[in-house]
NUKELO-191127 format. One record per residue: y, x, z of N, C-alpha, C, CB in turn. Coordinates in steps of 0.05 Angstrom, whole numbers, padded with zeros to 5 digits, always signed. Glycine has a CB too. Example, Ala and Ser with C-alpha at 12.3 -4.5 7.8 and 13.67 -1.06 7.14 Angstrom:
residues 2
-00114+00264+00156-00090+00246+00156-00066+00264+00156-00089+00226+00181 -00045+00257+00142-00021+00273+00143+00001+00258+00157-00012+00282+00114 
//
This chain:
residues 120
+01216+01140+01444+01227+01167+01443+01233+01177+01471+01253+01167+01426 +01243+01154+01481+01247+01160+01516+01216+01183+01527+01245+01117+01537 +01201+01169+01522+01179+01177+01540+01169+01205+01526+01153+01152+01541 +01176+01209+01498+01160+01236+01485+01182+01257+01493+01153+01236+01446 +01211+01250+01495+01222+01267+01502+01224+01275+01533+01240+01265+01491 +01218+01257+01553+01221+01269+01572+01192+01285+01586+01235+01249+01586 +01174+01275+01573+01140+01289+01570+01150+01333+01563+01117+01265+01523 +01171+01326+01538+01174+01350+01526+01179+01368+01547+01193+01350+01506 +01211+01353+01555+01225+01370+01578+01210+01384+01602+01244+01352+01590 +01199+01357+01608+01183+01372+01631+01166+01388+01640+01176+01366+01639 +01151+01394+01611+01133+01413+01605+01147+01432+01601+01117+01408+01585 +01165+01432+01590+01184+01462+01581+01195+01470+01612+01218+01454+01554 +01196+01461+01628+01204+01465+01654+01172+01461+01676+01231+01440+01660 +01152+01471+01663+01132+01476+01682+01108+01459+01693+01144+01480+01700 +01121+01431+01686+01107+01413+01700+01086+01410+01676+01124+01386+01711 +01064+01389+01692+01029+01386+01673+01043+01359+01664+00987+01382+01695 +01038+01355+01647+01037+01323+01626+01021+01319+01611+01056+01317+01607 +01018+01289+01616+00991+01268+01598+01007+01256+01592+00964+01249+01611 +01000+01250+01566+01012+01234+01550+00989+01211+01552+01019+01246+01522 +00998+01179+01554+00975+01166+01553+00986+01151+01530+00965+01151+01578 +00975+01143+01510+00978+01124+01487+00972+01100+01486+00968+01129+01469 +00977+01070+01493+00965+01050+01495+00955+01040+01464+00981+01033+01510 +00967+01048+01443+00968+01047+01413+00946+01061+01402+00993+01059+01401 +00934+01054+01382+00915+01069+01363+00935+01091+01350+00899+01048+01339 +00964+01101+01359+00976+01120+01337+00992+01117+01355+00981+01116+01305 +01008+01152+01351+01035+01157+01365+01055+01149+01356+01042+01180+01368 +01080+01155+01373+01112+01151+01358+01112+01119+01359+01114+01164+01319 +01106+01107+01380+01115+01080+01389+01124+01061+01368+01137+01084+01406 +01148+01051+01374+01150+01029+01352+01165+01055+01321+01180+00995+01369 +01167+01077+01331+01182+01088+01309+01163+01100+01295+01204+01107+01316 +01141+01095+01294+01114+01103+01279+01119+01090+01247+01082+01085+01297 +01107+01121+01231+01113+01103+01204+01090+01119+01189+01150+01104+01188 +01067+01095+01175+01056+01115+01159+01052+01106+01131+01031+01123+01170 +01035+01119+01116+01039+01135+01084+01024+01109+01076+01022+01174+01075 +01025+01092+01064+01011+01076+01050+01017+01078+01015+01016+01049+01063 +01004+01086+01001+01007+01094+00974+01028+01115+00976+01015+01070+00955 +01026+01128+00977+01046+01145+00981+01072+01140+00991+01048+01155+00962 +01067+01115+01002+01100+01107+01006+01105+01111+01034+01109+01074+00998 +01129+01113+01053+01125+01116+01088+01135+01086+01093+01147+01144+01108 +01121+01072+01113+01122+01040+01114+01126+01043+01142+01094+01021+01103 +01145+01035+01152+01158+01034+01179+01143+01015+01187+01188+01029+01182 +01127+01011+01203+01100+00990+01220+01116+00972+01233+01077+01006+01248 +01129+00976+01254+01148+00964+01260+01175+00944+01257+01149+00974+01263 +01188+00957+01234+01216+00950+01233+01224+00983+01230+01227+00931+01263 +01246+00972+01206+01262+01005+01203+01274+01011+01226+01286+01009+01180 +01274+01037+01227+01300+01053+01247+01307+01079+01236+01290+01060+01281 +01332+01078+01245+01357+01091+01241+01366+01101+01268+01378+01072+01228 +01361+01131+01270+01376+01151+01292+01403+01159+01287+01362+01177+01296 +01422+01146+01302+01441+01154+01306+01455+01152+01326+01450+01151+01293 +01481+01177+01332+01489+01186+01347+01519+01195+01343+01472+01199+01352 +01537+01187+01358+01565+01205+01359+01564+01231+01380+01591+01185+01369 +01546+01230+01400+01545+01253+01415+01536+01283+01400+01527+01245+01438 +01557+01296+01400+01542+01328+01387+01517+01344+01404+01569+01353+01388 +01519+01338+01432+01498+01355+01445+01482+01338+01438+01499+01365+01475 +01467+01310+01430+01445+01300+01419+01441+01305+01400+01443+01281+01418 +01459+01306+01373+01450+01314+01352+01440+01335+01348+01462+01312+01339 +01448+01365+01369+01437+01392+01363+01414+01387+01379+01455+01419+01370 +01416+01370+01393+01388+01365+01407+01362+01356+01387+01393+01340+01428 +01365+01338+01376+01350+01326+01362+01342+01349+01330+01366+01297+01359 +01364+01359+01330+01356+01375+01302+01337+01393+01311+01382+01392+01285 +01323+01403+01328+01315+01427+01335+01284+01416+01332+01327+01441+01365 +01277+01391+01329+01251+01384+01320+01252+01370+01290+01238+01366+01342 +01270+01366+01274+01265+01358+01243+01292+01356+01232+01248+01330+01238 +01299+01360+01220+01322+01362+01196+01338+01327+01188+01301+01376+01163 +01352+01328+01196+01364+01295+01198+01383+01298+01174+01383+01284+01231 +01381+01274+01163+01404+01271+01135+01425+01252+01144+01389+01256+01104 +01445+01255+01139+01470+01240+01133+01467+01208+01124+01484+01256+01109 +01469+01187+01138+01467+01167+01128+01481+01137+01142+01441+01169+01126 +01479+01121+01125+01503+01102+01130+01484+01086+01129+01530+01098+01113 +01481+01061+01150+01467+01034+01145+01487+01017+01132+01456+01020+01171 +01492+00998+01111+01510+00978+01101+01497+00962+01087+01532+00987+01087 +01472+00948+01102+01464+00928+01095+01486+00906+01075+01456+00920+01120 +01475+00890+01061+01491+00865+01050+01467+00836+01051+01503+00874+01010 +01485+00819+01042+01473+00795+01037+01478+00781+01010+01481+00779+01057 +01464+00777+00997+01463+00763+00973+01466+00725+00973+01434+00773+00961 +01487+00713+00970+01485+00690+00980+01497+00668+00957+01500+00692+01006 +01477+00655+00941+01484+00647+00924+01505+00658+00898+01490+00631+00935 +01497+00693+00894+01511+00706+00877+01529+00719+00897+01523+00689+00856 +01536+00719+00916+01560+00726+00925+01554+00753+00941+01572+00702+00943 +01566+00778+00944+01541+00792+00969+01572+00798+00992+01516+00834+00954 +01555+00793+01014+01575+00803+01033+01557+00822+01052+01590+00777+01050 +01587+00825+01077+01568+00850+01084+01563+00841+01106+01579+00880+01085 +01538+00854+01122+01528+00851+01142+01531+00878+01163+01502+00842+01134 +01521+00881+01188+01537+00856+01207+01572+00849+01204+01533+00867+01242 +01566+00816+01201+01592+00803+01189+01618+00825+01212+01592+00758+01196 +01637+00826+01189+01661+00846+01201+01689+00829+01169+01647+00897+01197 +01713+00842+01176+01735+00830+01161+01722+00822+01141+01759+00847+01155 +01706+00840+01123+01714+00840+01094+01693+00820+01092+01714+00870+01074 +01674+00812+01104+01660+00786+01108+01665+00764+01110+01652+00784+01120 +01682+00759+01132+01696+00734+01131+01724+00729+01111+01703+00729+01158 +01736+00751+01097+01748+00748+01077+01745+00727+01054+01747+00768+01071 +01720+00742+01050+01705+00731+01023+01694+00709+01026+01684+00747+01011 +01677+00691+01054+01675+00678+01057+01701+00649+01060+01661+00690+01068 +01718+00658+01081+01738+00644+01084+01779+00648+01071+01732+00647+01111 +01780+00668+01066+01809+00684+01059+01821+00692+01080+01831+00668+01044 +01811+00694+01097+01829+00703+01123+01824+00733+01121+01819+00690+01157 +01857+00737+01142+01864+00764+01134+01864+00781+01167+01898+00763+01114 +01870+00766+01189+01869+00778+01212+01841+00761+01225+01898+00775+01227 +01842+00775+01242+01829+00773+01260+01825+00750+01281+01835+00791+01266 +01846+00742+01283+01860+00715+01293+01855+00687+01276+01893+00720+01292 +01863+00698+01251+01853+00674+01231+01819+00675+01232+01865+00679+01196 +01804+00694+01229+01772+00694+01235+01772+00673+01253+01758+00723+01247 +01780+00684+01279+01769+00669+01304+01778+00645+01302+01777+00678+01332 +01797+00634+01291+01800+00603+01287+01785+00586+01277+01816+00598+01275 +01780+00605+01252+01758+00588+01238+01727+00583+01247+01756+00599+01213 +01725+00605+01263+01696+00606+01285+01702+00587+01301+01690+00635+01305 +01722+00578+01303+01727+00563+01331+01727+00531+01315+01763+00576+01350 +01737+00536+01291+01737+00502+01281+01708+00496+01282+01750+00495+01244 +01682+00524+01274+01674+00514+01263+01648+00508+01281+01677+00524+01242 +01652+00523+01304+01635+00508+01335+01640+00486+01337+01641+00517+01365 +01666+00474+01338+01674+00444+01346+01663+00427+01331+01702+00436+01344 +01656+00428+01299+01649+00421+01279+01609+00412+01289+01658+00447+01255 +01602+00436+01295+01570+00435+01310+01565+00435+01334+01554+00454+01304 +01589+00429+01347+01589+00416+01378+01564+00386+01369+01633+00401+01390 +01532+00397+01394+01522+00376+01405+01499+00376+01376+01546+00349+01415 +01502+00391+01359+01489+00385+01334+01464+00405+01332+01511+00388+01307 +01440+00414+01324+01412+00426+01322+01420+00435+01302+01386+00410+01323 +01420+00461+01287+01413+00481+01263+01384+00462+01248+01404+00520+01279 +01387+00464+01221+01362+00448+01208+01355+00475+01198+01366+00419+01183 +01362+00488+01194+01355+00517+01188+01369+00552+01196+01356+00514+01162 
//
């Protein structure tokens, strides 16, 4: 996006621009196309977002953006939590209620795999 938008700007301000494509298709990794009618993110999904207002009026002025929340979960032996792990994650996982109690238990549970290899 970096590169299409600053291609835009600078054209809108006078200057000549080539766009060079190293890809058989535009829109970089945010390229997504129609396979059965469906849109199949080539890449990996993405999600534009922004708290800055002068980006967002920025960005609206080339397509119509919807309202949306990422809140992934995880399904884990019946159980679903949420992802990226935050309170109500380690709640359900462990019963802890602060933040403090989290980090303890993170902390037991390095010492626990102190020196030890992940088998998965």
């Amino acid at each position: 996006m970096f590169g299409a938008t600053f291609a835009y700007e600078a054209a809108k301000r006078g200057k000549r621009v080539k766009v060079i494509e190293k890809r058989d298709h535009i829109a970089g990794n945010i390229f997504t196309k129609e396979v059965d009618g469906i849109q199949v993110h080539q890449y990996g999904a993405h999600i534009f977002h922004t708290s800055n207002k002068e980006i967002w009026d920025y960005v609206n002025q080339f397509a119509t953006f919807n309202r949306y929340t990422n809140s992934p979960v995880a399904n884990y032996k019946g159980t679903m939590y949420n992802l990226p792990f935050n309170m109500n994650t380690f709640n359900k996982m462990w019963g802890v209620r602060t933040p403090q109690e989290a980090m303890d238990k993170i902390n037991e549970q390095r010492q626990e795999m102190a020196g030890k290899t992940p088998q998965n």
